[in-house]
C-alpha positions as CSV (number, residue, x, y, z in Angstrom):
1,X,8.1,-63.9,-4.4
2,X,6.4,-61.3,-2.2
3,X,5.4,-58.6,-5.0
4,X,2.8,-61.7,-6.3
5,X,0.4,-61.4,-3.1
6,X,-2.7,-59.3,-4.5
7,X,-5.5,-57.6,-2.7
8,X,-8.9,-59.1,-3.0
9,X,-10.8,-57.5,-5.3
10,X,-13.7,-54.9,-3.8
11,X,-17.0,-56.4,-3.1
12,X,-18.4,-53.2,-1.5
13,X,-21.1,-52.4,-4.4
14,X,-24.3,-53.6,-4.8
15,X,-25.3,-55.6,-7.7
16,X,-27.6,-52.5,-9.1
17,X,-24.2,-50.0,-8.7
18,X,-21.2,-49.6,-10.8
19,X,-18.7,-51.7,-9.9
20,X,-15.4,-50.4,-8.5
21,X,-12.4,-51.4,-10.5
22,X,-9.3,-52.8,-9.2
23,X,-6.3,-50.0,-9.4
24,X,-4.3,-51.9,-12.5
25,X,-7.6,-51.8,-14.7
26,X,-7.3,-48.0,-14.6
27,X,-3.4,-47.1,-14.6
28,X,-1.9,-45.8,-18.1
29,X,-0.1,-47.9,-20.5
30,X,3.3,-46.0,-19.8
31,X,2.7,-47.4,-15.8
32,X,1.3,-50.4,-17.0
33,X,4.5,-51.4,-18.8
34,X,6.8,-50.2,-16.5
35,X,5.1,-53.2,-13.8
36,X,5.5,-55.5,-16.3
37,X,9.1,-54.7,-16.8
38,X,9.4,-55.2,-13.1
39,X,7.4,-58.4,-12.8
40,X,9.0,-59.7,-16.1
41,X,12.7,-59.5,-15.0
42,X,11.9,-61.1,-11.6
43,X,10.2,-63.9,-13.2
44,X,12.6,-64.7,-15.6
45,X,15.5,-65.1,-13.0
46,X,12.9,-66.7,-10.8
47,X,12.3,-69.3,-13.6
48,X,15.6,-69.8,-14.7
49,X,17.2,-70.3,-10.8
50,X,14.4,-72.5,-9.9
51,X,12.7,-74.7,-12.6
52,X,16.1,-76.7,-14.1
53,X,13.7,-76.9,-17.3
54,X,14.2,-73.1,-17.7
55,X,18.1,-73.3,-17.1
56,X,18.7,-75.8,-19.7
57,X,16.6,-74.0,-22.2
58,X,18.1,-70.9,-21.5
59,X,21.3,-71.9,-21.4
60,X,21.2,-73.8,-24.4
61,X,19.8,-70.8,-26.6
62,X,22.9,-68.9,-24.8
63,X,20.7,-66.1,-23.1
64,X,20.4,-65.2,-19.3
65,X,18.2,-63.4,-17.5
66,X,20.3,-60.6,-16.8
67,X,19.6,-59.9,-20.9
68,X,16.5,-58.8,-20.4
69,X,16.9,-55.5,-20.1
70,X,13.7,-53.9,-21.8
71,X,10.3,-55.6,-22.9
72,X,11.3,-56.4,-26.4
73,X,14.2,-58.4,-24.8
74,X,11.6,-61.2,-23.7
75,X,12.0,-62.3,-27.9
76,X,15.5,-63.4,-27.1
77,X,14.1,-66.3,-25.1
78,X,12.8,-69.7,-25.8
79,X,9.3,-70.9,-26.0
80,X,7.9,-73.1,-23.8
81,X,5.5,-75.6,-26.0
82,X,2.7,-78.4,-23.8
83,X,5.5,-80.8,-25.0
84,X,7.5,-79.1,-22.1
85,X,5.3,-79.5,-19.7
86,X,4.5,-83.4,-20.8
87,X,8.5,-84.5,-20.2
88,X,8.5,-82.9,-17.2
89,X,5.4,-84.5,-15.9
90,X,4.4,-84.9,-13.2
91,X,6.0,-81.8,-11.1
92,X,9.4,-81.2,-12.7
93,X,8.0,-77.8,-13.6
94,X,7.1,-76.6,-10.1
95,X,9.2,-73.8,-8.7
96,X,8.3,-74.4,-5.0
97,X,9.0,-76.9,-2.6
98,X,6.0,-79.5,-2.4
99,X,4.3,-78.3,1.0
100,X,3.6,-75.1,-0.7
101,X,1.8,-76.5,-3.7
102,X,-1.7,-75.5,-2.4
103,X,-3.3,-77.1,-5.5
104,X,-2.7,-79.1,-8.4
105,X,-4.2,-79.0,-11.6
106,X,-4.4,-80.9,-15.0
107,X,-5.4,-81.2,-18.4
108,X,-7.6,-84.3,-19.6
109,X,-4.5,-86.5,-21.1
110,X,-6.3,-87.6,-24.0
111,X,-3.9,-86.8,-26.4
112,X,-0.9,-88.2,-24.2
113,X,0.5,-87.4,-20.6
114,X,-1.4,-84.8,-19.1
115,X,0.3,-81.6,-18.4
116,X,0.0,-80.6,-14.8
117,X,-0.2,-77.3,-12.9
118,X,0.4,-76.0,-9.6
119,X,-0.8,-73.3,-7.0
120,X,0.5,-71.6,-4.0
121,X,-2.1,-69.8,-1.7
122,X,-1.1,-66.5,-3.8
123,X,-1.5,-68.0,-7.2
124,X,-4.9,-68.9,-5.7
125,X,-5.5,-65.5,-4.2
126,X,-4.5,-63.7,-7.3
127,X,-6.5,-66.4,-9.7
128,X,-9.9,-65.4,-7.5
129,X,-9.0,-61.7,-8.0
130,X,-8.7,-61.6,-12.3
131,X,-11.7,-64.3,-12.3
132,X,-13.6,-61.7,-10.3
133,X,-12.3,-58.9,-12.4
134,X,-13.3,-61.3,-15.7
135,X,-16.8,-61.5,-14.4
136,X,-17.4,-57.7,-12.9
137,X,-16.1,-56.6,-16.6
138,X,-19.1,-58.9,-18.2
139,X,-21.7,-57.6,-16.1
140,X,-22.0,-59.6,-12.9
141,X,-22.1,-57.9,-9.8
142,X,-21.6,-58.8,-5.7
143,X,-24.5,-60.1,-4.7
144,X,-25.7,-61.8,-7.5
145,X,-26.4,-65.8,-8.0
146,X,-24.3,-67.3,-10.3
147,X,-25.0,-71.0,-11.9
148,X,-21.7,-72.3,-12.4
149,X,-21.7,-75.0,-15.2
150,X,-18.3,-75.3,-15.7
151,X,-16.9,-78.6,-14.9
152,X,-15.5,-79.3,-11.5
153,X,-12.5,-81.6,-10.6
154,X,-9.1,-81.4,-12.7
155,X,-10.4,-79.1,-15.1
156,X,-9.2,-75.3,-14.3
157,X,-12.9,-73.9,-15.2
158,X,-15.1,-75.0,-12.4
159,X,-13.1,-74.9,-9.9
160,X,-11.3,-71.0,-11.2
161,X,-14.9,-70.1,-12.0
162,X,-16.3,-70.9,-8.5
163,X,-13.1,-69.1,-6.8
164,X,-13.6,-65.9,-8.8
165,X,-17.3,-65.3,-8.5
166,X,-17.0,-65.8,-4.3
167,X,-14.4,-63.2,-4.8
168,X,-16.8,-61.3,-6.0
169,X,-19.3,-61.4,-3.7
170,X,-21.7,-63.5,-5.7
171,X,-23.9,-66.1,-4.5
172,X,-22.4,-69.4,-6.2
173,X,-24.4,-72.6,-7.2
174,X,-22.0,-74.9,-7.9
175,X,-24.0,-77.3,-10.6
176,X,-20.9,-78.4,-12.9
177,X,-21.9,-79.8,-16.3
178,X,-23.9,-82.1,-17.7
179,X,-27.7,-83.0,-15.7
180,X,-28.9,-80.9,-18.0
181,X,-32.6,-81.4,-16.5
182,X,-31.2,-80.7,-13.5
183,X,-29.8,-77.2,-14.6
184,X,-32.9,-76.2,-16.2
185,X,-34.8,-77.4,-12.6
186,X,-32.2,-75.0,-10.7
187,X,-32.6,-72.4,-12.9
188,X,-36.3,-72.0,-12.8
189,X,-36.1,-72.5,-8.8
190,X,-33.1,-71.0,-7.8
191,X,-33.7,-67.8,-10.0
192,X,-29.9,-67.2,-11.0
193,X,-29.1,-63.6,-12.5
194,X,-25.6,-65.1,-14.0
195,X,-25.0,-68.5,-15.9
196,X,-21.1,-69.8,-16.5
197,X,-20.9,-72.1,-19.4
198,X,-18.8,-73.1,-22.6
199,X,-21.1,-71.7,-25.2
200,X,-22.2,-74.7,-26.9
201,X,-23.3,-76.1,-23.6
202,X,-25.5,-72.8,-23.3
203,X,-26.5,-73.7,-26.5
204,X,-27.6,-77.1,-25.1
205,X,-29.3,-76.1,-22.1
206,X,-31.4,-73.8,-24.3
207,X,-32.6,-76.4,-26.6
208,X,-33.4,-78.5,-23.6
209,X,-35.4,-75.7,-22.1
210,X,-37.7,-75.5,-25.8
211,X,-37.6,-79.3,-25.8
212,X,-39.6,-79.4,-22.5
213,X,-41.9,-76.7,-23.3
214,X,-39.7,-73.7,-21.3
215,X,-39.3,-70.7,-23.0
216,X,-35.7,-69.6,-23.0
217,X,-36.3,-66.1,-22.7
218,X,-38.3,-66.4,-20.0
219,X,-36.3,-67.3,-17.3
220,X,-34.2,-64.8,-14.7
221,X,-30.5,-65.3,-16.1
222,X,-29.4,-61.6,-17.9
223,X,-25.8,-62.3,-17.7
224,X,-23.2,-65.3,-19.3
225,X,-19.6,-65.5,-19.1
226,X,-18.9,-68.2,-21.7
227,X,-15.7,-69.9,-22.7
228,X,-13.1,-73.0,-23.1
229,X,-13.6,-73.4,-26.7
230,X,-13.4,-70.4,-29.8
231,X,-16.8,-68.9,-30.4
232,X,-18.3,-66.7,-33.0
233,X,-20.4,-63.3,-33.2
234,X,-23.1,-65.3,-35.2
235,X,-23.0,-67.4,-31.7
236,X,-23.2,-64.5,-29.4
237,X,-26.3,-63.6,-31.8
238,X,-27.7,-66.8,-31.7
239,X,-27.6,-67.2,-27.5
240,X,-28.3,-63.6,-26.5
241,X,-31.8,-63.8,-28.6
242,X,-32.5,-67.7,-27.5
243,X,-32.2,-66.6,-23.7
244,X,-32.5,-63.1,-24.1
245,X,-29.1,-62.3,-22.0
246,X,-26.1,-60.5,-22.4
247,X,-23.1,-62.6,-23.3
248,X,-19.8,-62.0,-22.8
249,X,-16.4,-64.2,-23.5
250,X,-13.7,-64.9,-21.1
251,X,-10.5,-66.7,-21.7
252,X,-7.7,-68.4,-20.2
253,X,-5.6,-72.3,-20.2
254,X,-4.2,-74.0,-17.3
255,X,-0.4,-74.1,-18.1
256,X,-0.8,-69.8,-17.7
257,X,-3.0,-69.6,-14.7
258,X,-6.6,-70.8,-15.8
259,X,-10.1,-68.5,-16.7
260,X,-9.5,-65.3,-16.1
261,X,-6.3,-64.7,-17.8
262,X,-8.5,-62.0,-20.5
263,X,-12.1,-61.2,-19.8
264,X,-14.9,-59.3,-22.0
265,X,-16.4,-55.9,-20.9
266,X,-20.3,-55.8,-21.8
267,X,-20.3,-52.3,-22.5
268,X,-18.2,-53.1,-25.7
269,X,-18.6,-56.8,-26.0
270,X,-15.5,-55.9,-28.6
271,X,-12.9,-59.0,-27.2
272,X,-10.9,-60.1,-24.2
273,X,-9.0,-57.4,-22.2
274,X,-5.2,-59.4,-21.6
275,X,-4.7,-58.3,-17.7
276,X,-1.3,-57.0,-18.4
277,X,-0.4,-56.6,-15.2
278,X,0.0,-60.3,-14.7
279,X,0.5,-62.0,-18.1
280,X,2.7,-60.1,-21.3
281,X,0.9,-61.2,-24.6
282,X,3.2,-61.3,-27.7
283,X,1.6,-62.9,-31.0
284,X,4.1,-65.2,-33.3
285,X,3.5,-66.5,-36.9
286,X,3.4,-70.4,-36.4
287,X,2.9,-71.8,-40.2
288,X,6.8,-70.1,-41.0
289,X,9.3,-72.1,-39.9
290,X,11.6,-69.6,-41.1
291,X,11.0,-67.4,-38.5
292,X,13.1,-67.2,-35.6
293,X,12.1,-67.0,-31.9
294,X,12.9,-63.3,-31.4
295,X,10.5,-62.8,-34.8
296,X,7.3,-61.3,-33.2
297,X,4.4,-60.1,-34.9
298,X,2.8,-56.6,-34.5
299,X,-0.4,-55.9,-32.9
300,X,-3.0,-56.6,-35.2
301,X,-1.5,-59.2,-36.9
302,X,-2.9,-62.5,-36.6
303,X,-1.0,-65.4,-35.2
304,X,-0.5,-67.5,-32.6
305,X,-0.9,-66.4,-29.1
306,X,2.2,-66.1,-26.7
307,X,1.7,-65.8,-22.8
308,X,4.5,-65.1,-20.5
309,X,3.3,-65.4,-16.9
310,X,4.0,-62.3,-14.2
311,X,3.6,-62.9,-11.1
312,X,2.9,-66.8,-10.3
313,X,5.0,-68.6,-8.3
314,X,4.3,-72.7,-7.8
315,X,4.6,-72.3,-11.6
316,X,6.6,-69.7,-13.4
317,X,5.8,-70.2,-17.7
318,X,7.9,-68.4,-19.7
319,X,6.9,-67.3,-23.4
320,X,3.9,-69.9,-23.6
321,X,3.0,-71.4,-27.2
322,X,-1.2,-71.6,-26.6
323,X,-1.8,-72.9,-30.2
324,X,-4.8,-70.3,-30.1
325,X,-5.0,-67.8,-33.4
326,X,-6.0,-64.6,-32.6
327,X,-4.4,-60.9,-32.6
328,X,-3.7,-57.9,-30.4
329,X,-5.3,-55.2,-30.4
330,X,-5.8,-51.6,-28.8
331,X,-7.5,-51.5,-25.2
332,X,-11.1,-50.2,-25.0
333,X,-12.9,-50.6,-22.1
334,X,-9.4,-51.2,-20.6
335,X,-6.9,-49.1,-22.4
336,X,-3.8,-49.9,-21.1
337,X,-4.9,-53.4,-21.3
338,X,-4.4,-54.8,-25.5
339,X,-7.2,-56.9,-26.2
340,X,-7.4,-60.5,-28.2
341,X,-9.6,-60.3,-31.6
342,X,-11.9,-63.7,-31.2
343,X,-10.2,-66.8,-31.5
344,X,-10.7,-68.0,-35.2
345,X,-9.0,-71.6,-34.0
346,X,-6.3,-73.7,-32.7
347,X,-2.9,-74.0,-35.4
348,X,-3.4,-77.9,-34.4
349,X,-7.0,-77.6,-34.9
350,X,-6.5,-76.5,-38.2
351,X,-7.5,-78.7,-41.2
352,X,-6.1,-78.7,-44.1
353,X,-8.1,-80.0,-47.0
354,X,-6.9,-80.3,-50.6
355,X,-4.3,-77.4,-49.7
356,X,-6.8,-74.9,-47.9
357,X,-6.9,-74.2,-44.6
358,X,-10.3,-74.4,-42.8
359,X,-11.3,-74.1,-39.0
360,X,-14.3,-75.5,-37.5
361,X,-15.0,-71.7,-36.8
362,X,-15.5,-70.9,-40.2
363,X,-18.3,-73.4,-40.8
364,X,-20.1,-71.9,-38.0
365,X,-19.9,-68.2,-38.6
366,X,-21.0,-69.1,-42.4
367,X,-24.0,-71.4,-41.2
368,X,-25.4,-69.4,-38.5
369,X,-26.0,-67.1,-41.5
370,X,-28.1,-69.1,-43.1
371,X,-31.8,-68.7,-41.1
372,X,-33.0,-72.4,-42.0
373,X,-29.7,-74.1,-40.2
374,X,-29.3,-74.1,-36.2
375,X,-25.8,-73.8,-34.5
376,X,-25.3,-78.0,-34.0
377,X,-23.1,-79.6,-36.9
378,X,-20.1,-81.7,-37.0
379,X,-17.3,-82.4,-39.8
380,X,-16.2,-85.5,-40.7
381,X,-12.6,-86.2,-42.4
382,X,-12.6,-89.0,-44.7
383,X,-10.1,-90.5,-47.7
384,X,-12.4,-92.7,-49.9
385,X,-11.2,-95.8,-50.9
386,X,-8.6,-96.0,-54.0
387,X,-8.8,-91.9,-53.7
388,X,-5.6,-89.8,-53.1
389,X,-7.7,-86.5,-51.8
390,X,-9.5,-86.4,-48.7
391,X,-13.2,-85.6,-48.2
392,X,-14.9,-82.9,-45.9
393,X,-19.1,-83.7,-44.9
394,X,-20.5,-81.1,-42.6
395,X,-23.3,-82.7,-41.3
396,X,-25.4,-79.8,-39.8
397,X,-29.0,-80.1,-38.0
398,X,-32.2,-78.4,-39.2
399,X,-33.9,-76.0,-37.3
400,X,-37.6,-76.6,-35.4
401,X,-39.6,-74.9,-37.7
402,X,-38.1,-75.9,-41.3
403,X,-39.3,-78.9,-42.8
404,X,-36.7,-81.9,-44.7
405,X,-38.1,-80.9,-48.1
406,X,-36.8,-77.4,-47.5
407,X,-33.6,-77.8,-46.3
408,X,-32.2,-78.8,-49.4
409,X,-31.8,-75.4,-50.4
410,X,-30.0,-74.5,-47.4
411,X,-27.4,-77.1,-47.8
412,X,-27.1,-75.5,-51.3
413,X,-26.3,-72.4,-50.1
414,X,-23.9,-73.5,-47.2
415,X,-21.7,-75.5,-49.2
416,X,-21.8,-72.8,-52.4
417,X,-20.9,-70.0,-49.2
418,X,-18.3,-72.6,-48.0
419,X,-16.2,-73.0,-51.1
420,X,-16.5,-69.1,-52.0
421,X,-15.6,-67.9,-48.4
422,X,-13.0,-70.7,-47.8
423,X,-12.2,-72.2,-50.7
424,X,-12.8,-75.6,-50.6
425,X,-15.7,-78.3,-51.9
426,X,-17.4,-80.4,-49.2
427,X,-20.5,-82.6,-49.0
428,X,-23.4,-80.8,-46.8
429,X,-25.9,-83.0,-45.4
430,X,-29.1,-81.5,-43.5
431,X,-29.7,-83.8,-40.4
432,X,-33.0,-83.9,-38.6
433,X,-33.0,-81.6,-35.1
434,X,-31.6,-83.1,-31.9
435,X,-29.6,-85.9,-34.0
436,X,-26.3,-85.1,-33.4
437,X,-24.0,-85.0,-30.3
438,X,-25.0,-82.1,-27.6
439,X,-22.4,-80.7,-25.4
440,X,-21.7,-81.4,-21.8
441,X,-18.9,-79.1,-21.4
442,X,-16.8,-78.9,-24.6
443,X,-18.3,-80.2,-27.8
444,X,-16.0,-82.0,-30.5
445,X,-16.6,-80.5,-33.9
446,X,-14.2,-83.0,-35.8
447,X,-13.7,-86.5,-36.6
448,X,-10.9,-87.6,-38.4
449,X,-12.0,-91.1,-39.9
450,X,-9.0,-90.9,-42.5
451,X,-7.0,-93.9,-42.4
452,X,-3.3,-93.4,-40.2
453,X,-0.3,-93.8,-41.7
């Protein structure tokens, strides 16, 4: 699979120059297309003749690769769901012989097998080159330190992270998460100008900082790439005055490649750029069973995000059902690359109370509206005894400077804002700062304490 082997991306400008895109960031969409035709077709037949997974499936829903004859063709072929990826665990999905495996890769398990991933040396190379192109679109430069607090080990985001800003050029201090007084100590000593983090561990590391005295704003961090979990502008708000940076999103799952599969520009801050040259986006409508696989949404419809992979080879993915909600939309920063609007959930995320669909999402774009509650709450799922509807308590902390007796009226006003803007009753409670769960990579939002069965 020769045409996958990409150039490392330029590390020839200084951190105070403008940065030197790669080629594929600047072609037009016409060109842009055309390569994914290309790379589309080749990866389909590469799929299909070497993954038995992909024969079956393909065979079974009586298409070949030879059918793909123009973009829109890709609707004629199956999805590919984590389920997949779960049977054929632990390598029935790898598309190379085992001594070209240069990595593996896997998700946590905790909601069954783990699905597991695999990387030759150019799925590697060309992973280092899109984080790097993720991180030079959000403002980081060669040459500058970056505090990597993604998780290292299994998890794609440490490791990916660490990979991409070397690419780079930058200077990388690999901390992982958690020791959050340890990040804070490394911070203020080794002076970093970048800082990779989910946001709510951001968040975390911030409050710490206040905690012990430290002024957030005060320290030399301008720059954050943040992701691995759905975040809101009311977030972005809430981080960029706390720490006084600039922060940018960046997106990606391990069964496509990993980070860096859509990264934020910082001149726009407007959503991820998809780099299109490597991974075709299609959006699908997943609450209508009705529809049919070929049944894709247009841009700017929301949906449920689609990737079909390009260019890897250890493993091909072919028409990949994330579970993330989002839409297309026009390139900006990047034109001929579409963009993703912010991801407003996950479609088995989603909870549906009393017949209305709700996201954790939701609760904390309405909250961080309200200037008496801070970003840290949790939602609890419960079915009282001898009742046939289920309750929904947000349980949201107070900030600093607002007092018990005061808060009532801001759990007034969240729950009123709640069932106007998504149209359900819940129970609001107004907890005491620094009483509720902190994240060490990614926080859990929901507990389900209804009974099962």
């Amino acid at each position: 699979m020769t045409q996958n082997t990409v150039a490392a991306p330029s590390g020839s400008t200084s951190k105070d120059s403008a940065p030197v895109l790669d080629r594929e960031e600047t072609i037009s969409r016409d060109e842009l297309e055309a390569l994914q035709l290309s790379r589309l077709q080749h990866t389909v037949a590469y799929a299909y003749d070497r993954v038995p997974l992909y024969k079956r499936k393909f065979d079974d829903a009586g298409v070949h690769p030879t059918d793909l004859k123009e973009l829109s063709d890709l609707g004629k072929f199956p999805y590919t769901t984590k389920e997949d990826l779960r049977l054929e665990y632990p390598f029935g999905m790898f598309a190379v012989p085992q001594d070209q495996v240069a990595r593996i890769h896997a998700s946590s398990g905790t909601t069954g097998r783990p699905t597991v991933v695999g990387y030759t040396k150019n799925d590697l190379a060309t992973w280092a080159t899109l984080v790097a192109r993720s991180f030079r679109a959000s403002g980081v430069r060669p040459g500058m330190k970056v505090h990597n607090a993604y998780g290292y080990g299994l998890f794609t985001g440490g490791l990916g992270a660490h990979a991409g800003a070397e690419a780079l050029g930058c200077t990388v201090i690999p901390i992982s998460g958690g020791q959050t007084e340890r990040q804070i100590q490394l911070i203020q000593d080794f002076k970093p100008d970048a800082i990779l983090a989910t946001p709510t561990y951001l968040l975390t590391i911030a409050d710490a900082m206040a905690h012990q005295g430290i002024d957030p704003t005060s320290t030399s961090l301008k720059y954050a790439v943040l992701g691995a979990e759905p975040w809101t502008e009311e977030m972005r708000h809430e981080l960029e005055v706390t720490m006084n940076i600039k922060a940018s999103d960046i997106y990606g799952l391990s069964e496509v490649m990993g980070p860096g599969v859509a990264g934020e520009a910082v001149e726009t801050q407007d959503g991820c750029h998809i780099w299109e040259d490597h991974f075709r986006p299609e959006i699908i409508d997943p609450f209508d069973p009705s529809r049919g696989e070929s049944s894709v949404l247009g841009d700017g419809e929301p949906g449920e995000l689609v990737f079909t992979s390009l260019t890897k080879e250890a493993l091909p993915i072919i028409r990949y059902r994330t579970k993330d909600l989002t839409r297309l939309l026009p390139g900006t920063a990047r034109p001929a690359h579409r963009r993703m609007g912010r991801i407003t959930g996950r479609s088995d995320d989603m909870i549906i109370l009393r017949g209305v669909n709700l996201f954790p999402s939701q609760i904390e774009e309405i909250a961080l509206r309200i200037p008496e509650l801070s970003p840290h709450f949790q939602l609890e799922l419960t079915r009282p005894e001898g009742k046939r509807m289920d309750s929904l308590t947000v349980r949201i902390e107070r900030r600093e400077s607002v007092s018990a007796e005061s808060s009532t009226t801001a759990a007034r006003t969240l729950r009123e804002q709640i069932k106007i803007h998504v149209g359900s009753s819940c129970v609001v409670e107004v907890v005491d700062p620094g009483s509720l769960e902190r994240s060490n990579g990614k926080l859990r939002r929901i507990y389900d304490l209804r009974p099962k069965g």
